[in-house]
C-alpha positions in Angstrom: -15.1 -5.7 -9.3 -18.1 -8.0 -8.6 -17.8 -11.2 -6.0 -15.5 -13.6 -6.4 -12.7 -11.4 -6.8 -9.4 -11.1 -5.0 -7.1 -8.8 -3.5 -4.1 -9.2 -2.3 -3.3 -5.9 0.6 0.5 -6.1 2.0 1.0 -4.9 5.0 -2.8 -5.2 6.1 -2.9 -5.6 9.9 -3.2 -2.1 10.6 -3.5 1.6 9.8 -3.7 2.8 6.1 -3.7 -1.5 5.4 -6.4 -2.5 7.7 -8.8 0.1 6.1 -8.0 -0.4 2.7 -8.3 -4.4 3.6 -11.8 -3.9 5.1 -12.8 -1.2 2.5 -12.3 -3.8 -0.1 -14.2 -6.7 1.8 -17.1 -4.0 1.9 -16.9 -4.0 -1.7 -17.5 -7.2 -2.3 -13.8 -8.7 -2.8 -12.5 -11.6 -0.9 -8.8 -10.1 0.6 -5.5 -11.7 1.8 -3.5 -9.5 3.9 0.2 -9.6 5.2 1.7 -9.1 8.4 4.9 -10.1 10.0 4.7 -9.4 13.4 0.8 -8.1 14.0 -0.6 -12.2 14.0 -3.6 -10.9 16.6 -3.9 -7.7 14.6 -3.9 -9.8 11.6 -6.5 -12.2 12.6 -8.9 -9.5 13.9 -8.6 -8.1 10.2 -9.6 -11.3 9.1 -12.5 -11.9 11.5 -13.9 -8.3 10.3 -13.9 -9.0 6.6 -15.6 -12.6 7.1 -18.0 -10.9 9.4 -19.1 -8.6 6.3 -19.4 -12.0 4.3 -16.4 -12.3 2.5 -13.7 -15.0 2.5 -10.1 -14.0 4.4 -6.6 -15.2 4.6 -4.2 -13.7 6.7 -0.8 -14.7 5.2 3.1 -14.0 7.5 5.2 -12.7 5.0 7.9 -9.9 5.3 8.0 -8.4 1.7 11.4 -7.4 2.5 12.7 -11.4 2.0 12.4 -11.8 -1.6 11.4 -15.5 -1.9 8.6 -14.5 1.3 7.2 -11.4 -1.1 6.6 -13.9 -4.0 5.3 -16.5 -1.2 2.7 -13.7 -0.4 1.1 -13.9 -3.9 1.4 -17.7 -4.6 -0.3 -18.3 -1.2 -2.9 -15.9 -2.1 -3.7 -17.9 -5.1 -3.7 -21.7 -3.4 -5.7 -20.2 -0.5 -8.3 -18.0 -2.0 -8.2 -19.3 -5.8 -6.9 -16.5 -7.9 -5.8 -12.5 -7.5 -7.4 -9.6 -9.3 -6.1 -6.8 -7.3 -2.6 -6.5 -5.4 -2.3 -3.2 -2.7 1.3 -2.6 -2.1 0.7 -1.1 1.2 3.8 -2.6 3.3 6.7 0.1 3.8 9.2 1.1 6.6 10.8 4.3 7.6 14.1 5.3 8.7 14.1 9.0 9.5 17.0 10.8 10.7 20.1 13.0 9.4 21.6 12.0 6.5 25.2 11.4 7.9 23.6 9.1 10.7 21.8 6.6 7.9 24.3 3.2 8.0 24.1 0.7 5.6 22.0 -1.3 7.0 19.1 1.2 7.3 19.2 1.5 3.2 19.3 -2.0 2.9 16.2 -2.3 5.0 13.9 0.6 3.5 14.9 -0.3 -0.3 14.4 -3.6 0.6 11.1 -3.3 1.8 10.1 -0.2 -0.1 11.1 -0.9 -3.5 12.6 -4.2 -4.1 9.3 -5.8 -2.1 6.9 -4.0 -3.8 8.7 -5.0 -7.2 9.2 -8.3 -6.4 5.5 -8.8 -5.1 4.0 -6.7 -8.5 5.6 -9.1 -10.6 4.5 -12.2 -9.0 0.9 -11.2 -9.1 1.5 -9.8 -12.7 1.8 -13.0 -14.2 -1.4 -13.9 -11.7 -3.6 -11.8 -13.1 -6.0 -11.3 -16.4 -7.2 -8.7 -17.6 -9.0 -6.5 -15.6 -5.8 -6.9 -13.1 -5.3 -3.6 -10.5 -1.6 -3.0 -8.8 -2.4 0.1 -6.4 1.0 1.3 -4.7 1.2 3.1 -1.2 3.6 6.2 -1.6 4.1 9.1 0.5 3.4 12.7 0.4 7.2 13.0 0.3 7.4 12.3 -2.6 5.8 15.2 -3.5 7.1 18.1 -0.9 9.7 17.1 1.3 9.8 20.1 4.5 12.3 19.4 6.3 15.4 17.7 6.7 15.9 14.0 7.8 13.6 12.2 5.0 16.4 11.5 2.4 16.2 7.9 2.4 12.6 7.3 3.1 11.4 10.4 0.3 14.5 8.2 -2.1 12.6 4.7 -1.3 8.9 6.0 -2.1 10.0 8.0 -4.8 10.9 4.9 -7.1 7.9 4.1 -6.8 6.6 6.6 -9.7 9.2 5.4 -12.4 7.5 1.6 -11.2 4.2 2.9 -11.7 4.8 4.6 -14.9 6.8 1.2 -16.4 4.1 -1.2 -14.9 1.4 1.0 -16.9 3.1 0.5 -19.8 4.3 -2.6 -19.1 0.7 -4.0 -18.5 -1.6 -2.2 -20.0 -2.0 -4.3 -23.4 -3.0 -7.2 -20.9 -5.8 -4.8 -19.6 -4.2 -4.8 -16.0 -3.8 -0.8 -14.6 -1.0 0.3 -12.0 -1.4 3.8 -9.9 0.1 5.3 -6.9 -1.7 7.1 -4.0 0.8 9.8 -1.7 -0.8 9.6 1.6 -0.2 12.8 3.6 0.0 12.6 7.7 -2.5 10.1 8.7 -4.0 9.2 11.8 -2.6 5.7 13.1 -0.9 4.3 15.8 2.4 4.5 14.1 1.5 8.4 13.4 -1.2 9.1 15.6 -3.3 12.5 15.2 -2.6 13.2 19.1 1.2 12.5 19.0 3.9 14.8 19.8 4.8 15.7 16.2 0.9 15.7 14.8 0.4 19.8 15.4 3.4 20.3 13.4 2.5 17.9 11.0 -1.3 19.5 10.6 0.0 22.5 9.7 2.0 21.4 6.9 -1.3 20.4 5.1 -3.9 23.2 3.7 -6.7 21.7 5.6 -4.8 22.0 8.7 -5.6 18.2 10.0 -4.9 14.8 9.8 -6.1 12.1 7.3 -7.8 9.1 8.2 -6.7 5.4 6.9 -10.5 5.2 5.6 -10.1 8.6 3.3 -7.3 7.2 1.7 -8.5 3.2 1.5 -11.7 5.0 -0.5 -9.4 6.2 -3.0 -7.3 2.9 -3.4 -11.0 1.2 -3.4 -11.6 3.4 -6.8 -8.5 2.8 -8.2 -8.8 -1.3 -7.5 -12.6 -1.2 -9.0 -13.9 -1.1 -12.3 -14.6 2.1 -12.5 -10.9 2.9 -12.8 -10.7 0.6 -16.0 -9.0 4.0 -17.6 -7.2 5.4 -15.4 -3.4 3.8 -15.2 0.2 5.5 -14.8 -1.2 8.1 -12.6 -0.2 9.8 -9.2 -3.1 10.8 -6.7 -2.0 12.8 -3.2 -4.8 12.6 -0.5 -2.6 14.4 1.6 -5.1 17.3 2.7 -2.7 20.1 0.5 0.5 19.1 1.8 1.9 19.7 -1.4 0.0 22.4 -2.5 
């Protein structure tokens, strides 16, 4: 995409976000990001992408409120003029054994994980022309899931490919893509690469290490650019062989 272009990056205070937020500014694109609690994470974002010359918005919304996930977009547009690309990077995750998940846990995850990213993918939709990129954050766990505990978070991300697949079709006569990147275990400070569970994690994966947020924001960089003008409807794993 050349300047003047727009992406929208939910979830884009930190980790996997942040990167993909700053890989895009470094590509030429001005970016809005979400955040709901991170405002000085969210700001420093900011600061970092206008450094590199582009403009920035930092916008609160919790994609999990429905009428805040379509106030993402709409602010995106009155702040920075339009929106070319949407990164549906926001997620949560509720981990534990199946018979200790209450309601309110699914309520949250499919709230945030799947009704958000819908909701937010449909108000940018009818934002964009043709051209348009929706990129969708998965999970490796929707490809391989190795243990017990992950049934509502695997459930939650693995919507996702049906929503792909639809949008594609959905979309693609208007000359707008939608894909889906599974990150594998990467190194943040939600998941850091020195935590107590990362060795165990590591050797789930081929390469026997950790991701980093800027591996996988490279991919979702391709994916949002115009070199990706024919690829739509697809799933991509940087996940280091987790599911191989």
């Amino acid at each position: 995409m050349s300047n003047g272009t727009v992406a929208l990056v939910t979830g884009g205070s930190r980790g996997i976000g942040a990167a993909t937020a700053l890989r895009l500014a470094e590509d030429g694109l001005d970016v809005a990001l979400t955040y709901v609690d991170g405002a000085e994470a969210a700001a420093g974002v900011a600061g970092r992408i206008e450094a590199l010359g582009r403009r920035a918005l930092a916008v609160r919304a919790d994609v999990g409120d429905p009428a805040q996930a379509v106030a993402a977009v709409e602010e995106t547009v009155r702040g920075l003029g339009r929106i070319d690309a949407l990164v549906n990077n926001a997620g949560v995750g509720v981990l534990g054994p199946l018979d200790g998940l209450a309601l309110a846990d699914v309520d949250r995850v499919l709230a945030v994980n799947v009704r958000g990213v819908f909701l937010t993918a449909q108000a940018a939709a009818a934002r964009m022309g043709s051209g348009g990129r929706i990129v969708t954050i998965g999970s490796c766990m929707v490809q391989r899931v190795p243990g017990p505990g992950g049934t509502l978070y695997a459930m939650s991300k693995a919507a996702l490919t049906g929503l792909t697949k639809a949008l594609a079709r959905e979309l693609g006569g208007r000359g707008i893509t939608a894909n889906l990147v599974h990150p594998g275990p990467v190194d943040t400070d939600l998941n850091p690469a020195d935590g107590p569970h990362a060795a165990s994690q590591s050797a789930l994966t081929a390469l026997g290490r950790f991701g980093t947020a800027r591996e996988v924001a490279a991919l979702v960089s391709f994916l949002a650019g115009p070199d990706a003008a024919y690829v739509t409807g697809a799933e991509f794993a940087v996940d280091g062989g987790h599911a191989a």
